[in-house]
DOTIFI-276458 format. One record per residue (C-alpha): residue number from 1; residue in three letters; x, y, z. Coordinates in steps of 0.25 Angstrom, whole numbers, plus 5000, padded with zeros to 4 digits. Layout:
// residues N
<pt seq="NUM" type="ALA" u="X" v="Y" w="Z"/>
...
// end
This chain:
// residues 223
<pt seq="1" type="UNK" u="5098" v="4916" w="4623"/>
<pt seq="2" type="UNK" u="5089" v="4926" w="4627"/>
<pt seq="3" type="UNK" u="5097" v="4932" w="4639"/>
<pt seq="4" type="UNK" u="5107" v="4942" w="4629"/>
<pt seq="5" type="UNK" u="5093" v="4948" w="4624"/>
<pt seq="6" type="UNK" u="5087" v="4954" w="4638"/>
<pt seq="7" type="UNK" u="5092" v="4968" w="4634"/>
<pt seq="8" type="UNK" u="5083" v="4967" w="4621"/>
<pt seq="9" type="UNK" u="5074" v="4977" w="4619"/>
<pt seq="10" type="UNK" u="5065" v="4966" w="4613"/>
<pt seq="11" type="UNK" u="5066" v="4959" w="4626"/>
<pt seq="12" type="UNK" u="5065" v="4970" w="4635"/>
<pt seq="13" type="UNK" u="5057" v="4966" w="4648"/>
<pt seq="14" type="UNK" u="5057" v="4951" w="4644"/>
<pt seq="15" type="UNK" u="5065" v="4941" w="4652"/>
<pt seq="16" type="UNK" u="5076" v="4932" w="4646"/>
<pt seq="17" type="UNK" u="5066" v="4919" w="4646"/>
<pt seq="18" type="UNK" u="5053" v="4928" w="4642"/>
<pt seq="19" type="UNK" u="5065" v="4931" w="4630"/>
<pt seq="20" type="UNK" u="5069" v="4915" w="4628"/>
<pt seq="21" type="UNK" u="5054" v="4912" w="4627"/>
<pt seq="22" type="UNK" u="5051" v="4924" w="4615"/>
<pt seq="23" type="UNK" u="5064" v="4919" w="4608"/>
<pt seq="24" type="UNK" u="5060" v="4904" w="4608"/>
<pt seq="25" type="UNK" u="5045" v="4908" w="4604"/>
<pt seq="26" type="UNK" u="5050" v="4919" w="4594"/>
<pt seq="27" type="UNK" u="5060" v="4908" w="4587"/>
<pt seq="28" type="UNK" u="5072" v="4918" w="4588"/>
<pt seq="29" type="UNK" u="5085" v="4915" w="4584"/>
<pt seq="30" type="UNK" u="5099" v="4921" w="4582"/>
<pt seq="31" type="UNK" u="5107" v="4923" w="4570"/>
<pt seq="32" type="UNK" u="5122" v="4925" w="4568"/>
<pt seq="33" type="UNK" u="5126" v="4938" w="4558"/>
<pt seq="34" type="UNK" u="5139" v="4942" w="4552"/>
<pt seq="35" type="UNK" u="5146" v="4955" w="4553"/>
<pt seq="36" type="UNK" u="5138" v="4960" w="4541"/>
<pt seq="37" type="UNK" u="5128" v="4950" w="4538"/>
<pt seq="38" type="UNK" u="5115" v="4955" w="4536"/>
<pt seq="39" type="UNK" u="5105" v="4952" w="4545"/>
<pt seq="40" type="UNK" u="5092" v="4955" w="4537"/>
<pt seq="41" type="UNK" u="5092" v="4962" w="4524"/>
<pt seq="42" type="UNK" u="5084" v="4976" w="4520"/>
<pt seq="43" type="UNK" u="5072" v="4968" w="4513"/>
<pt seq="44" type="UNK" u="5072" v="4957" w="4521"/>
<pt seq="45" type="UNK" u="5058" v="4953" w="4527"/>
<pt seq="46" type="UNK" u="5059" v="4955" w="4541"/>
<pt seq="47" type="UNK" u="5057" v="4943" w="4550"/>
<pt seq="48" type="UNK" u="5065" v="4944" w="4562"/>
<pt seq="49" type="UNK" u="5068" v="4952" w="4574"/>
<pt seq="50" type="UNK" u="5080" v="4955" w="4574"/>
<pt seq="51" type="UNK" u="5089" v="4957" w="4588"/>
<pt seq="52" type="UNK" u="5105" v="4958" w="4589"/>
<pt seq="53" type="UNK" u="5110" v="4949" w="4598"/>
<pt seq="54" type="UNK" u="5125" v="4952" w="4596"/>
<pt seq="55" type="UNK" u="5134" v="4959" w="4587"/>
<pt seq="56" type="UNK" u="5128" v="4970" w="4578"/>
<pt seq="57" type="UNK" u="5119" v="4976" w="4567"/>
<pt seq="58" type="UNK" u="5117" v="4987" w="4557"/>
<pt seq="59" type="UNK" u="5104" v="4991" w="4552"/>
<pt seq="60" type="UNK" u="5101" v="4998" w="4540"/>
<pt seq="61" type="UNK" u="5098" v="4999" w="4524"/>
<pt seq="62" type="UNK" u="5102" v="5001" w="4511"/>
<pt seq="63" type="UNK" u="5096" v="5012" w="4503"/>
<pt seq="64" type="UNK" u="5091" v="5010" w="4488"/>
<pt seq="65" type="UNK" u="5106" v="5016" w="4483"/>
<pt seq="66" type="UNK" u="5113" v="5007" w="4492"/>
<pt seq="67" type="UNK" u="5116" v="5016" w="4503"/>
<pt seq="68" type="UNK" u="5117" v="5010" w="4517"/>
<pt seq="69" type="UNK" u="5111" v="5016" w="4529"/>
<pt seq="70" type="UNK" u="5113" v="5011" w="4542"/>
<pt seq="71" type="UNK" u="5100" v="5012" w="4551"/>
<pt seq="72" type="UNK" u="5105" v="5007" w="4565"/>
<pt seq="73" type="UNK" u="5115" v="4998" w="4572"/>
<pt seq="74" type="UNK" u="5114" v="4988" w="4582"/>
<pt seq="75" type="UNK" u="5123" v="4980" w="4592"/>
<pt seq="76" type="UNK" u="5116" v="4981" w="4605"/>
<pt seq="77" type="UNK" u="5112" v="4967" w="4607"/>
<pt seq="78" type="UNK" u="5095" v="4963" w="4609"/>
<pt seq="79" type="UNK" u="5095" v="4976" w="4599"/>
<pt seq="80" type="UNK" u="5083" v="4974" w="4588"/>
<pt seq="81" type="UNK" u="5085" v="4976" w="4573"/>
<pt seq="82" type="UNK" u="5075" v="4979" w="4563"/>
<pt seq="83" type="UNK" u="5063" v="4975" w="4568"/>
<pt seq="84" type="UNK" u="5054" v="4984" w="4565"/>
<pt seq="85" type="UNK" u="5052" v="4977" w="4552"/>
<pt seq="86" type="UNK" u="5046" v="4967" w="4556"/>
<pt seq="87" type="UNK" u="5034" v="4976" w="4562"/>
<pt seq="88" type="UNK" u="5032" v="4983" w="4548"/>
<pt seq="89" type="UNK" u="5025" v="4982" w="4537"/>
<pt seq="90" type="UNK" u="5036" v="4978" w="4529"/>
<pt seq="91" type="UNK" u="5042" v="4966" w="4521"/>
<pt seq="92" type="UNK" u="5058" v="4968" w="4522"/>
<pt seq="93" type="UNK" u="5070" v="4976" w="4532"/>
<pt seq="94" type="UNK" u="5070" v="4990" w="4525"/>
<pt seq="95" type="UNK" u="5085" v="4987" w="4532"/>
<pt seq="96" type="UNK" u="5095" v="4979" w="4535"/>
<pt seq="97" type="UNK" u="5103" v="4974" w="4548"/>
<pt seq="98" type="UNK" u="5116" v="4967" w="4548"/>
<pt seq="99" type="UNK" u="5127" v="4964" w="4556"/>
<pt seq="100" type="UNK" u="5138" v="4974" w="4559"/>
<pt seq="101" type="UNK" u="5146" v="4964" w="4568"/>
<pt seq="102" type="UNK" u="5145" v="4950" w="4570"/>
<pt seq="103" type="UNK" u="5128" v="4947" w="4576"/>
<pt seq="104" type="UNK" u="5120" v="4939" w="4582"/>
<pt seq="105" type="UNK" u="5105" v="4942" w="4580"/>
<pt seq="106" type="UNK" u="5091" v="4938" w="4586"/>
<pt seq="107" type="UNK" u="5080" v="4935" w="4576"/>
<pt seq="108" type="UNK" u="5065" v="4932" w="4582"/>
<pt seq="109" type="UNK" u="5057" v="4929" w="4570"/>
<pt seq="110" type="UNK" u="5046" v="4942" w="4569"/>
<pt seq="111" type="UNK" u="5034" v="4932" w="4570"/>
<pt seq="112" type="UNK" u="5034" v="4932" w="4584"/>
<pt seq="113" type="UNK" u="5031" v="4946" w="4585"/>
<pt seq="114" type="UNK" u="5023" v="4949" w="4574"/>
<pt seq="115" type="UNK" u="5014" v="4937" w="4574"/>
<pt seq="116" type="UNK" u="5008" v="4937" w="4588"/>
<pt seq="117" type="UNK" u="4995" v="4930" w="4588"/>
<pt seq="118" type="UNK" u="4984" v="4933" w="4597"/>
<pt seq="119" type="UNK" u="4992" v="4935" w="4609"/>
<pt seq="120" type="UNK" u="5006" v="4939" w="4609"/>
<pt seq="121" type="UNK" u="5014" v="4931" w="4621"/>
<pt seq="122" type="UNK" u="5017" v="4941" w="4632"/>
<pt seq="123" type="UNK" u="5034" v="4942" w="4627"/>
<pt seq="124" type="UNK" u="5030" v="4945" w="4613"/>
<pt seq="125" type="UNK" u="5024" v="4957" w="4618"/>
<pt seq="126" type="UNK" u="5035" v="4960" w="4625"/>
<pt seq="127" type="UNK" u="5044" v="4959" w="4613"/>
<pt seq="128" type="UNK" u="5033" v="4968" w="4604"/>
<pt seq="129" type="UNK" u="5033" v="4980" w="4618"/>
<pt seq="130" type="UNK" u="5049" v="4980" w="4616"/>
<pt seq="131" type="UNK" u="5048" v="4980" w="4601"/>
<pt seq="132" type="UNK" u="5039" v="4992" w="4601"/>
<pt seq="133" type="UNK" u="5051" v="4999" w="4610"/>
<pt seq="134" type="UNK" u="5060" v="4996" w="4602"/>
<pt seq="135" type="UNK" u="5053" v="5000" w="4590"/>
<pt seq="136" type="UNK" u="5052" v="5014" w="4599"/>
<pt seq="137" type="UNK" u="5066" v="5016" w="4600"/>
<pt seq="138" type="UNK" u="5070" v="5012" w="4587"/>
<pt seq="139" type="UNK" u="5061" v="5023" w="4582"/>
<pt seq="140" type="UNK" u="5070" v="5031" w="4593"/>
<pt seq="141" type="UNK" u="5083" v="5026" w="4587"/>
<pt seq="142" type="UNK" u="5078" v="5030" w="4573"/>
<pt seq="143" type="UNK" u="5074" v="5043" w="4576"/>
<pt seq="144" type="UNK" u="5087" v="5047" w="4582"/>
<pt seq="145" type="UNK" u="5093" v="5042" w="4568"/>
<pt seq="146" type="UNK" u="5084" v="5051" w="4560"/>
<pt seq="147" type="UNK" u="5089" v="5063" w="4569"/>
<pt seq="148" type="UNK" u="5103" v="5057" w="4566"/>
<pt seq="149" type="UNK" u="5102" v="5057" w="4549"/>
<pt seq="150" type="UNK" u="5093" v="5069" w="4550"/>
<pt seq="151" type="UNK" u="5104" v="5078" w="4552"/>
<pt seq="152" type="UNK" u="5111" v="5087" w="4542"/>
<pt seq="153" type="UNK" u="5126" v="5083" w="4543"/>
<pt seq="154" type="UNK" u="5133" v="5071" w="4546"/>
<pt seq="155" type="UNK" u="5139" v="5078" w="4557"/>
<pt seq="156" type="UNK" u="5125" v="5080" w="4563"/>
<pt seq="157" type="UNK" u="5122" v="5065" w="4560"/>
<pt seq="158" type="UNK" u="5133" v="5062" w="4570"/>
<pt seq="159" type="UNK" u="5132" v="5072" w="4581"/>
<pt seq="160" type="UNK" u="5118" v="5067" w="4582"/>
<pt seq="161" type="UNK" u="5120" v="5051" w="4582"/>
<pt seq="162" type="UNK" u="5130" v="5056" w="4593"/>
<pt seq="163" type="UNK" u="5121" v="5064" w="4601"/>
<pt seq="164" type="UNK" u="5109" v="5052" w="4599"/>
<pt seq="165" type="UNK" u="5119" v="5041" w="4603"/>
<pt seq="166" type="UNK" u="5130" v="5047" w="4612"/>
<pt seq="167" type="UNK" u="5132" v="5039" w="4627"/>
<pt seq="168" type="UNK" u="5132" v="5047" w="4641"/>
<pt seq="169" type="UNK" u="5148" v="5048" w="4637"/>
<pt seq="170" type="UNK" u="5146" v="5054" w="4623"/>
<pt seq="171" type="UNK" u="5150" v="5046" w="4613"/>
<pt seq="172" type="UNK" u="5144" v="5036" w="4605"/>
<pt seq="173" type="UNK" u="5147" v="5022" w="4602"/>
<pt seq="174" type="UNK" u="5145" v="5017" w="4588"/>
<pt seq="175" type="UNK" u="5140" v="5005" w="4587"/>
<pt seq="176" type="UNK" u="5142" v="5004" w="4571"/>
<pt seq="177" type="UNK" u="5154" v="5006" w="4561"/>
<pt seq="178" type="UNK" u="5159" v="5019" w="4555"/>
<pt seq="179" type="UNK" u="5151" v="5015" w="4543"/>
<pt seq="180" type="UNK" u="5138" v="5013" w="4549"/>
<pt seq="181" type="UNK" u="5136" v="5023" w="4555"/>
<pt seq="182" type="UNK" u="5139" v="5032" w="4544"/>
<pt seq="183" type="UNK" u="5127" v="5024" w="4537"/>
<pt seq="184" type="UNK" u="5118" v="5028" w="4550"/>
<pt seq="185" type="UNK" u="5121" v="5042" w="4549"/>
<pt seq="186" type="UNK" u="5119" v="5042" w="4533"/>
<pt seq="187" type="UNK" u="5133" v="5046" w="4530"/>
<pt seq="188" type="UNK" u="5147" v="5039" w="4523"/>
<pt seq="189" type="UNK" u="5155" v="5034" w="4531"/>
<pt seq="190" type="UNK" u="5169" v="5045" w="4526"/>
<pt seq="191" type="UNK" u="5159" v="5056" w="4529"/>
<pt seq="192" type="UNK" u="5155" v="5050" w="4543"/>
<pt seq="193" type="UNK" u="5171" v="5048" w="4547"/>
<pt seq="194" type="UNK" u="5175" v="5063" w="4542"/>
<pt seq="195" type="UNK" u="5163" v="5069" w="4551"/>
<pt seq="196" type="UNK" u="5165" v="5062" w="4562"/>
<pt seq="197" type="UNK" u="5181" v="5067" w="4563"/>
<pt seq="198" type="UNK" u="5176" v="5081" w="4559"/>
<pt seq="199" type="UNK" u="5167" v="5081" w="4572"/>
<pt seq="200" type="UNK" u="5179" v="5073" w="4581"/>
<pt seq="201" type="UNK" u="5189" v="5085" w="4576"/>
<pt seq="202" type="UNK" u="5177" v="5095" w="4578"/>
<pt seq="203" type="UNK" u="5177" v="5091" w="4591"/>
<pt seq="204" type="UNK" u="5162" v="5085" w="4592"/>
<pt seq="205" type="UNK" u="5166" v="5070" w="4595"/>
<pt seq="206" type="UNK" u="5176" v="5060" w="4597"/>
<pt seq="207" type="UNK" u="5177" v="5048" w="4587"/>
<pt seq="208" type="UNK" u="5184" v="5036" w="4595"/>
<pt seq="209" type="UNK" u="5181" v="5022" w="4585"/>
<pt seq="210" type="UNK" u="5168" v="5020" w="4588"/>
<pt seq="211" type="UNK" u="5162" v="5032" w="4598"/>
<pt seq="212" type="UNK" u="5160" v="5045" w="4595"/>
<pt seq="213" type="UNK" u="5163" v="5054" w="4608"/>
<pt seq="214" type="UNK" u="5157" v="5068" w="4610"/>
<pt seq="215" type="UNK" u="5165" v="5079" w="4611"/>
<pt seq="216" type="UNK" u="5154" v="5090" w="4610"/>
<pt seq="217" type="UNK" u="5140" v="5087" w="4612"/>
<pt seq="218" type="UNK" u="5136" v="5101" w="4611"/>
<pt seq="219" type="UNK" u="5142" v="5101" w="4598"/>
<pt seq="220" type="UNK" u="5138" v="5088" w="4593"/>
<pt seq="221" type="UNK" u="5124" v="5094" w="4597"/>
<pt seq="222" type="UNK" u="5125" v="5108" w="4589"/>
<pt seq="223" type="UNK" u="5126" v="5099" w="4578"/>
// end
């Protein structure tokens, strides 16, 4: 089963039987989730790593007065999520992750990277070098959020996610519903809608379903 997980980041460098041998050894196995169905819970103890195999998954929490905030999305398959629990000094997920369309998920127990021994085998030192990476760019990804929320105006909000994510043909790709990304940028969803059709007929971008196409960068940069 390991051939769809060679584009992991978790795997980068490794071949596919270096990746059969960590799976066996680690005790790995895949689980089935429902469009919906919580895959671990905020205050759960963490005991897994967690890796989308198919399908995807919103993360993100519930404040104290109910509100909920959505921290990131993911649908890339060999995409890690919620990790870096396992690596703190804590006892529970300060969030949850649960399916937004019907998923497949990998699950290696933590113990084969927390509890190492004397002398860590050669491809679980691999798997630690890539998680630091990814810890790196996950720190990268959030960074880029707290740029996002940081702005004044929700118009602001958007204009930046735009500029952070656009493609080399000027649009972005939304890789979640209408509703979560609202929660990602910290706004309702009514408020989201009206700003962007104020910024279609102001004639900074183009909404089409699921893309939003730049028709002003400058603009969207003066922002």
């Amino acid at each position: 089963m390991s051939g769809s997980y060679t584009q992991s980041p978790l795997f980068r460098g490794m071949t596919e039987e270096e990746i059969e041998l960590c799976l066996k050894e680690a005790k790995a196995d895949i689980l089935g989730f429902r469009k919906g169905e919580m895959i671990f819970n905020q205050g759960d103890k963490p005991r897994y790593i967690t890796m989308l195999v198919e399908g995807s998954v919103s993360v993100g929490n519930d404040s104290v007065n109910g509100k909920r905030s959505i921290l990131g999305m993911f649908s890339n398959p060999g995409e890690l999520f919620g990790e870096v629990f396992l690596f703190l000094n804590h006892d529970e997920y300060a969030n949850y992750a649960c399916a937004s369309s019907p998923s497949r998920i990998l699950e290696i127990p933590k113990e084969y990277l927390t509890r190492l021994g004397d002398k860590p085998s050669p491809l679980q030192n691999k798997m630690l070098s890539n998680l630091l990476t990814i810890f790196a760019e996950r720190t990268y990804y959030l960074n880029n959020r707290l740029q996002v929320l940081s702005c004044s105006t929700l118009k602001q909000k958007i204009a930046r996610f735009i500029l952070q994510n656009m493609n080399d043909r000027d649009r972005v790709t939304l890789k979640m519903s209408r509703e979560e990304f609202a929660d990602f940028l910290n706004a309702a969803r009514p408020s989201l809608s009206r700003e962007l059709m104020k910024m279609q007929e102001d004639g900074y971008i183009k909404v089409v379903r699921k893309d939003l196409i730049v028709k002003n960068l400058e603009g969207l940069k003066s922002l």
